[in-house]
TIPABA-997544 format. One line per 5 residues: number of its first residue (from 1); for each residue x, y, z of C-alpha. Coordinates in nm, 2 decimals, always signed. Layout:
<sites>
NUM> X Y Z | ...
</sites>
This chain:
<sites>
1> +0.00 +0.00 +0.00 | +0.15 +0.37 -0.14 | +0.04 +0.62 +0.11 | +0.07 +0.99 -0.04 | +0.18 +1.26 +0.14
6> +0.09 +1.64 +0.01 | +0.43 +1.79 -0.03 | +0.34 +2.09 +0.01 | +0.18 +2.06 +0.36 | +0.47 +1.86 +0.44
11> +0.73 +2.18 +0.37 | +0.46 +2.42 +0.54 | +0.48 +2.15 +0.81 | +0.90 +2.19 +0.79 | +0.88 +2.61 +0.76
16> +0.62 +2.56 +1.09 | +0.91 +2.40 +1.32 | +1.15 +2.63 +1.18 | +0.94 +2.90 +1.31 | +0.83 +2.71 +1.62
21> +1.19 +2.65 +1.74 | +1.23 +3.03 +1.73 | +0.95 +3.11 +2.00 | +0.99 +3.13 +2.38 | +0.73 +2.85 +2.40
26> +0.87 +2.59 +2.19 | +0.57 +2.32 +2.33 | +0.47 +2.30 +1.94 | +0.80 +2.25 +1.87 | +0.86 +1.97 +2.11
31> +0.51 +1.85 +2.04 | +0.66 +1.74 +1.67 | +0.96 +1.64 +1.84 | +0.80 +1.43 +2.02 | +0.63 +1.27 +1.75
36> +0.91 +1.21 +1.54 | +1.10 +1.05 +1.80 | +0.82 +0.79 +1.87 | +0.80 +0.70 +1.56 | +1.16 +0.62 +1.55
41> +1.19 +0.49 +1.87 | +0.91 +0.24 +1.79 | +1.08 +0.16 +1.48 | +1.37 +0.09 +1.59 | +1.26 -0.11 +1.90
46> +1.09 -0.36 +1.67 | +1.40 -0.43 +1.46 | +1.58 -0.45 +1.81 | +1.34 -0.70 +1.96 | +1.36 -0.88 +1.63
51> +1.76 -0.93 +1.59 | +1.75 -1.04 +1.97 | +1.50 -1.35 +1.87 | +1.75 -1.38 +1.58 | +2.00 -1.49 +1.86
56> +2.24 -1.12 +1.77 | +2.27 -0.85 +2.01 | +2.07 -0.51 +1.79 | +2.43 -0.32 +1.83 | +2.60 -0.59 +1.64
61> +2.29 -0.59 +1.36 | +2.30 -0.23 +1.32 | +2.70 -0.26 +1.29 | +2.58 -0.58 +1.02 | +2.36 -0.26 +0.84
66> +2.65 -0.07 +0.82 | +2.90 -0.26 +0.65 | +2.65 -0.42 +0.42 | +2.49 -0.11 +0.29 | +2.79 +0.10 +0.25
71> +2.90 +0.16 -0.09 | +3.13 -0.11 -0.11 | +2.98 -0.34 +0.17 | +3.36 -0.33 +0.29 | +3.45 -0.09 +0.63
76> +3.76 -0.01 +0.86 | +3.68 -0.07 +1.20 | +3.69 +0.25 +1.30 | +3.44 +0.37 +0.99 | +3.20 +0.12 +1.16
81> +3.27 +0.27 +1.52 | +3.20 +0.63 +1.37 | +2.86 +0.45 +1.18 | +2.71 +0.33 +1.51 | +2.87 +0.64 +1.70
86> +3.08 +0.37 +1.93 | +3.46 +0.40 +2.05 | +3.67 +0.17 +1.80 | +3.75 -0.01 +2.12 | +3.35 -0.16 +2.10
91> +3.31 -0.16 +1.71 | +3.63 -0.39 +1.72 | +3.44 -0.60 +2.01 | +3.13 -0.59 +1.82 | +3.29 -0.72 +1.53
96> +3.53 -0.98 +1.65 | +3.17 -1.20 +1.81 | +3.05 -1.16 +1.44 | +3.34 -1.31 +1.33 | +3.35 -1.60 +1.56
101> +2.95 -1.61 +1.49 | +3.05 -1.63 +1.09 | +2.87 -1.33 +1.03 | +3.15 -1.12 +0.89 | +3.53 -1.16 +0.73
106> +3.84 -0.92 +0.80 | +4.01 -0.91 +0.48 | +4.30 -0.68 +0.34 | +4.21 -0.40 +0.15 | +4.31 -0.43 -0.20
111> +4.44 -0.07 -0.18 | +4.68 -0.10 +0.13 | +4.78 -0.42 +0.27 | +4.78 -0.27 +0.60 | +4.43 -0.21 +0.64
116> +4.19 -0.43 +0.73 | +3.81 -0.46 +0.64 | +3.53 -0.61 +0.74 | +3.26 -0.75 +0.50 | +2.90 -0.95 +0.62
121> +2.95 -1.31 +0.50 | +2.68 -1.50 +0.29 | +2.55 -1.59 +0.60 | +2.51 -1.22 +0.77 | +2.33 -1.14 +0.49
126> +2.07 -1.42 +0.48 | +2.08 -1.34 +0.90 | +1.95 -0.95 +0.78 | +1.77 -1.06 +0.51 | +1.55 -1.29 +0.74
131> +1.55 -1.02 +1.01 | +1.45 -0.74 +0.78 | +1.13 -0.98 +0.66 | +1.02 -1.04 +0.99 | +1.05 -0.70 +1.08
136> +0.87 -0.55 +0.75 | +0.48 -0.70 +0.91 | +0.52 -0.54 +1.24 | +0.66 -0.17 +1.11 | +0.40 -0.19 +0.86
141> +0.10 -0.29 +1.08 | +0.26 -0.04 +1.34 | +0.28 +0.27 +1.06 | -0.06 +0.20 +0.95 | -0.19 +0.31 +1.25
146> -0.02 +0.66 +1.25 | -0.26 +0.96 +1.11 | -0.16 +1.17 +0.81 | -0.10 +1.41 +1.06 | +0.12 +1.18 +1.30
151> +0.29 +1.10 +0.99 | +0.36 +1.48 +0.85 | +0.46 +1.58 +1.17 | +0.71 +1.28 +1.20 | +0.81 +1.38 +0.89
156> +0.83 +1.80 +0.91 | +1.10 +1.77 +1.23 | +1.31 +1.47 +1.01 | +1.33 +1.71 +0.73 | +1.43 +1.96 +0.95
161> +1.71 +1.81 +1.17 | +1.84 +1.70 +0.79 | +1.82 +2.02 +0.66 | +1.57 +1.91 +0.37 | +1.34 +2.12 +0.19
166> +1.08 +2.03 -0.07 | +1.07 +2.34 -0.23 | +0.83 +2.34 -0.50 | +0.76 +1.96 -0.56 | +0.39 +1.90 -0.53
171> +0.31 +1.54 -0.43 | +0.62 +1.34 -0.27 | +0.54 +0.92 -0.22 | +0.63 +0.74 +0.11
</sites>
């Protein structure tokens, strides 16, 4: 199911919490914030509660994410460290138990034979593949339930922290 948001409320929406983040009473504001951040937080805790079923602790899934969807689903440990927002001390931690849980390979970087990178296995992907599908029923019975409204304003403070605008586009699809 497409759901269509009206672009144009949406950067109104975005302009508003500009605005709104100005005043002395920023409850608006935080009102948007606060929406935003449920959403998120929801999200995210159903793709947590899911890797943890899948037997892999969420830090080490999201670290998974990382090095899989990068450009050349390759990283340094310490690009994965600066991806989750770790110390390289935990990303190397992180990644050493997906190693022993065949998850992920160092190998040399084809560039400089003194760096090391880490790539997700066939088996770390079929592990986020698996995840990702039995996530995709829960976010999308969960999202269903959110108003246009819940999910403008979700949208409005996302596009703001990111420093997005729409500008003249009419109709954007989510």
């Amino acid at each position: 199911m497409t759901i269509v948001v009206d672009a144009g409320r949406l950067e109104r929406r975005r302009k508003e919490v500009a605005r709104l983040r100005g005043e002395t009473d920023r409850h608006a504001y935080f009102e948007g914030v606060a929406q935003a951040r449920y959403v998120l937080r929801k999200v995210f805790r159903i793709i947590e509660e899911h890797a943890k079923l899948a037997g892999i602790d969420p830090l080490a899934h999201q670290a998974l994410i990382q090095i899989y969807g990068s450009p050349t689903m390759r990283l340094r440990v310490k690009d994965v460290a600066e991806r989750l927002d770790v110390a390289p001390a935990l990303a190397s931690t992180l990644l050493k138990s997906l190693v022993q849980l065949g998850y992920v390979n160092r190998v040399r970087s084809h560039s400089d034979q003194r760096t090391t990178l880490v790539e997700v296995t066939a088996e770390g992907r079929r592990l986020l593949n698996r995840i990702d599908q039995e996530v995709k029923a829960h976010v999308d019975y969960f999202t269903h339930q959110l108003s246009a409204q819940a999910r403008e304003t979700a949208l409005s403070i996302m596009m703001f922290y990111i420093g997005v605008s729409l500008g003249d586009r009419k109709m954007v699809r989510a």
